[in-house]
C-alpha positions as CSV (number, residue, x, y, z in Angstrom):
1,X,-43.3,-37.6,16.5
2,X,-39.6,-37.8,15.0
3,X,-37.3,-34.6,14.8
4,X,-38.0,-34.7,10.9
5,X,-41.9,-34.1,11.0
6,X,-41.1,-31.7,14.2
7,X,-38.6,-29.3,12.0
8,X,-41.4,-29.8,9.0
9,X,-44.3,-28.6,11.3
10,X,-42.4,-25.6,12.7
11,X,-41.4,-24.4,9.2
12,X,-45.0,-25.3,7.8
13,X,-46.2,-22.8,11.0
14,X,-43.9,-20.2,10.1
15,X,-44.9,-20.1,6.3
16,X,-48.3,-19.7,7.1
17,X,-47.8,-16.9,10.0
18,X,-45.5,-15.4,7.1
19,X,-48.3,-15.4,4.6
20,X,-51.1,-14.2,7.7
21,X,-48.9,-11.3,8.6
22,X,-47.7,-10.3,4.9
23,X,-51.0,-10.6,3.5
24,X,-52.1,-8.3,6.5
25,X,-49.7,-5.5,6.2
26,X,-50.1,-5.8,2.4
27,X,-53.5,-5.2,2.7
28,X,-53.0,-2.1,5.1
29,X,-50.7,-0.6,3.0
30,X,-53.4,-0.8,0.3
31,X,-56.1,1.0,2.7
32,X,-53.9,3.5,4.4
33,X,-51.2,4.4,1.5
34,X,-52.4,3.4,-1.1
35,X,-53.2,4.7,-4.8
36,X,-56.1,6.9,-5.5
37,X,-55.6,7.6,-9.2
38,X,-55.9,4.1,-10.5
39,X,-52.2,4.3,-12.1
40,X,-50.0,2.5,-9.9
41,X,-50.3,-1.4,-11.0
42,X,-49.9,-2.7,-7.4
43,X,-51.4,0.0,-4.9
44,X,-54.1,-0.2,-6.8
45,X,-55.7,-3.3,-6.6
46,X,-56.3,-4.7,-3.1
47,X,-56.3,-8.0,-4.2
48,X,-52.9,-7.6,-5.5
49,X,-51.1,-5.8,-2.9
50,X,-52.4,-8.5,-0.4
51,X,-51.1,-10.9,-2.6
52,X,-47.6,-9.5,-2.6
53,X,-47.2,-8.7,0.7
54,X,-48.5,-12.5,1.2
55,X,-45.5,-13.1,-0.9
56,X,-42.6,-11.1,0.8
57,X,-43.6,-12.3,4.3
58,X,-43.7,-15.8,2.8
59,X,-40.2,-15.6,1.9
60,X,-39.0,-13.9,4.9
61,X,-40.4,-16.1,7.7
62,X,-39.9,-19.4,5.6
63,X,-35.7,-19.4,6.0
């Protein structure tokens, strides 16, 4: 294993742990905060809150 495929793997591993931990805490914040009414677009939907919290801790633990 070269230092290129070595630098690739760790940044490969901290993408996905920032999509695991994202999409988990967006998820929770759909369950425990949340949006009873229906009329916030993202609170609302599980499926899209998990999505963008998948997102944010993406970007964060991917620099």
């Amino acid at each position: 294993m070269n230092i290129r495929s070595g630098i690739k793997r760790i940044l490969t591993l901290r993408l996905l742990l920032g999509l695991l931990i994202g999409g988990t805490l967006g998820f929770a914040w759909y369950y425990f905060i949340g949006c009873n009414s229906g009329g916030c677009s993202i609170t609302s939907n599980p499926y899209r809150i998990t999505a963008f919290g998948m997102l944010f801790g993406a970007l964060i633990l991917s620099k």
